[in-house]
N, C-alpha and C positions, 0 to 999 in steps of 0.2 A: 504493500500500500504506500501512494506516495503520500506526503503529507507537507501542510506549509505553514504558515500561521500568514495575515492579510498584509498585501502591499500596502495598500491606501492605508495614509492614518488616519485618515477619518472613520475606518473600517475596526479600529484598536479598539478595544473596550468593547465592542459590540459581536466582533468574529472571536474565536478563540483559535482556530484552524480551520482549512478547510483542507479535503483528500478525495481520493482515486484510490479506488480497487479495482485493479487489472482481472480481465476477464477468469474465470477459472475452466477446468475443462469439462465438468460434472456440474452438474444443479447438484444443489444444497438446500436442505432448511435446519435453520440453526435459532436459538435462542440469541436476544440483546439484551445482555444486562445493561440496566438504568444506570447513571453517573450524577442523574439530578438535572442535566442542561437538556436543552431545546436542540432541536438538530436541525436540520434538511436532507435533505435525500432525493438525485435523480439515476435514473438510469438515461446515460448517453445516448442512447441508443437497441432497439430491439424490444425488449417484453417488457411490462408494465410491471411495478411495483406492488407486489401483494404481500400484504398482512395478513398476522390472526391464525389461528389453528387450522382453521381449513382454508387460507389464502381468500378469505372471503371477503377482505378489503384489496380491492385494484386503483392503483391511479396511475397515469399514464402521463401527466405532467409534472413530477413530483407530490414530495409529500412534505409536511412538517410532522415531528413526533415531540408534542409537547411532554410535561414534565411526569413522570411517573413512577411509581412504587413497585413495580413489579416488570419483571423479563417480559420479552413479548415473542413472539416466533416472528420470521422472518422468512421468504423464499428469497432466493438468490439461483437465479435460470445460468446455465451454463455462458461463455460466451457472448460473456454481458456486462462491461465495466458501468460500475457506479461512479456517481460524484456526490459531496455532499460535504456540509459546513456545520463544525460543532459553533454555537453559540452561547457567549457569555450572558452568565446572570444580569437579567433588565432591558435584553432587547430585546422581547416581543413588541410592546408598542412602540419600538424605533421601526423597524420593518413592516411592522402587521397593523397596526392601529391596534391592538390589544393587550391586554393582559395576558401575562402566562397563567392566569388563574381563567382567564376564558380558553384557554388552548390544552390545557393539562388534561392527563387520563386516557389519551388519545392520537390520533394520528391523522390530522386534516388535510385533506388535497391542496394542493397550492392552487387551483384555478379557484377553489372559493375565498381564497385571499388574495389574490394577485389577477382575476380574473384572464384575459386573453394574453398576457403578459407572459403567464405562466406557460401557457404551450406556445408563445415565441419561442421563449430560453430552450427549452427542451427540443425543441427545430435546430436553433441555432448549436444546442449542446453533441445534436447528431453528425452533426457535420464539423464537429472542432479533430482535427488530426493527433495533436497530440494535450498530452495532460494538462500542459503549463496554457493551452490555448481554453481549454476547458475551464480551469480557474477562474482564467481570466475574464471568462464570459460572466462567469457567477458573480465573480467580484462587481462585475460591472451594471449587473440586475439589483444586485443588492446595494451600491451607489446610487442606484435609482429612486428605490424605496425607503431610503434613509431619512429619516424626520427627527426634529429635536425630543427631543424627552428627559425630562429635569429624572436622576438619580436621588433614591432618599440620602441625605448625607451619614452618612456613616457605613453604611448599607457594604460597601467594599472591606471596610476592616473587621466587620462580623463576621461574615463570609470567608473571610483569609484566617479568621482565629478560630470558627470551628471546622474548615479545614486542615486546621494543626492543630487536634483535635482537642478544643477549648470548648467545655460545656454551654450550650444555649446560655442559659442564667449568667455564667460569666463575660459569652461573647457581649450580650444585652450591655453587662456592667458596665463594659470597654467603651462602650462607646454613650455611656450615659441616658441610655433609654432603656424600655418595662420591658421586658420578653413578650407581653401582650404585642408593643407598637412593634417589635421586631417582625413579631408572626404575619402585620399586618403588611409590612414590606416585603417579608419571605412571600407572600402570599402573591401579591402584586408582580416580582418582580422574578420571581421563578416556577410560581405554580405550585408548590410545596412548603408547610410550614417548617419552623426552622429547624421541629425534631425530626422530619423526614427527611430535611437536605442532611442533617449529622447524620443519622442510619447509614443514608446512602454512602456520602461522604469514608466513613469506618468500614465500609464493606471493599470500598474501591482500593482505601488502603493496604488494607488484610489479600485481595486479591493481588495487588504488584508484590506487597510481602513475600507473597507465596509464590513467586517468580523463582526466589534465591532461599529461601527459609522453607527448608521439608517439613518438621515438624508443626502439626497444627496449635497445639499449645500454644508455641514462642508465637509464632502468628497471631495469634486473638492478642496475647498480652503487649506484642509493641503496636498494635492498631488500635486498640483501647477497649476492648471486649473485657468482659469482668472475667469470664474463661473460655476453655475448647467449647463448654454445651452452649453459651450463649453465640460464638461463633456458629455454630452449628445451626443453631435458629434462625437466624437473620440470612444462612445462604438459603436455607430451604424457603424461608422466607418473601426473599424477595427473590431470588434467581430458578426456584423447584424442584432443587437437583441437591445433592450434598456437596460438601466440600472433595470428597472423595471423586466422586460423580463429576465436578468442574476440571480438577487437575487430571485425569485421565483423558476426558473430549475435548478439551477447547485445543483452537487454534486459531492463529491468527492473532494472539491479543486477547487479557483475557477478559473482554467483552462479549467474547464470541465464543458459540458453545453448538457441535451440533446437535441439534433432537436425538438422534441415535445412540451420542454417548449415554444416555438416561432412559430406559423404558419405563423410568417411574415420574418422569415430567409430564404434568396434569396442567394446561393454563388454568389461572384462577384469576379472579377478579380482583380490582386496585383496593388494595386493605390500608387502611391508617398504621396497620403495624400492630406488631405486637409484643413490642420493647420502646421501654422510653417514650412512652405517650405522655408524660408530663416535663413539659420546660423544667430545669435544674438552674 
């Protein structure tokens, strides 16, 4: 996969990356585990983009995959490069005129945000030759739809401190505001209160952890799990596979997991969770 972070600075704060996945030679379907952010996602070229356990969501102009608590299945057709742009916490109403909290839980076509705009890009995405020409188209759609939109202040250093995994209640402290008004901004600006983005946040940890650290223990404990069984919860949790189950199928990064490494992957529905439902 190639991957970039955005040229334009106008584009900073708002893009976090954008990437290319080269065709493969086999279809796949594979689980996505959640990170907390907002995506996009096109196919270049060829078969439409299906979601859901029976692929029973298609869009054919892209898609956006708002903010969510749980893995989602995924097709990926043989001989089929994708493109697509991870996005930073607070730009749906730069891009979309919305909220991540109207967009979360879900996966919306880009032509009902972006109406015929959205299958220009996708014309125009079939015909780009190579990667860096593809980017660039994207970059330059998303230049288009770029609108001011005021950041709650503080909003970035909460963010950055329970990402180093600094409890809700204290991120709040840091920056001098209630964990209520923080919820109120999580809410807004990512689609997820602020004890869903730490779940998430701790899981995504524990998963690069487990990159270089075999032992599941040591893993919970430098990700900030209270032990192995709560680690244990929170995979089966949000991703429906074990911890065991993830490091034997994934590949590619470990976001990516295929259905077959697990015959005991069951989709289920976006759950508030079942850890840590109370700000600290």
């Amino acid at each position: 996969m190639f991957t970039r972070p955005p040229q334009h600075p106008a584009l900073r704060g708002v893009v976090e990356l954008l990437w290319v996945s080269q065709p493969r030679p086999v279809s796949a379907r594979e689980l996505v585990i959640p990170t907390g952010q907002l995506h996009l996602a096109w196919r270049a070229c060829g078969a439409p983009i299906r979601l859901g356990a029976a692929g029973e969501q298609v869009e054919r102009a892209g898609v956006l995959g708002g903010a969510r608590l749980e893995a989602h299945v995924h097709d990926t057709p043989h001989n089929t490069r994708s493109v697509g742009v991870m996005l930073c916490p607070g730009a749906a109403p730069r891009l979309f005129g919305e909220t991540a909290r109207a967009l979360a839980g879900r996966h919306t076509g880009l032509e009902a945000l972006w109406g015929v705009d959205a299958s220009r890009l996708q014309a125009r995405l079939c015909e780009a030759e190579t990667d860096e020409a593809a980017l660039a188209l994207v970059e330059e759609a998303l230049l288009a739809r770029l609108r001011f939109a005021a950041r709650p202040p503080g909003l970035r250093e909460a963010l950055s401190a329970i990402d180093g995994g600094a409890s809700v209640g204290a991120a709040a402290s840091l920056i001098g505001r209630s964990p209520r008004t923080l919820g109120v901004w999580f809410d807004e600006a990512i689609g997820l209160s602020p004890v869903a983005w730490a779940r998430l946040r701790r899981l995504q940890r524990a998963l690069r952890l487990a990159d270089a650290v075999p032992d599941w223990s040591t893993v919970a404990a430098r990700a900030g799990f209270a032990d192995h069984a709560h680690l244990c919860r929170e995979v089966r949790a949000i991703v429906g596979v074990t911890p065991t189950s993830w490091r034997a199928g994934r590949h590619g990064g470990p976001n990516h997991l295929p259905i077959s490494a697990s015959d005991s992957f069951k989709p289920h529905a976006p759950t508030g969770g079942t850890d840590d439902t109370t700000p600290r």
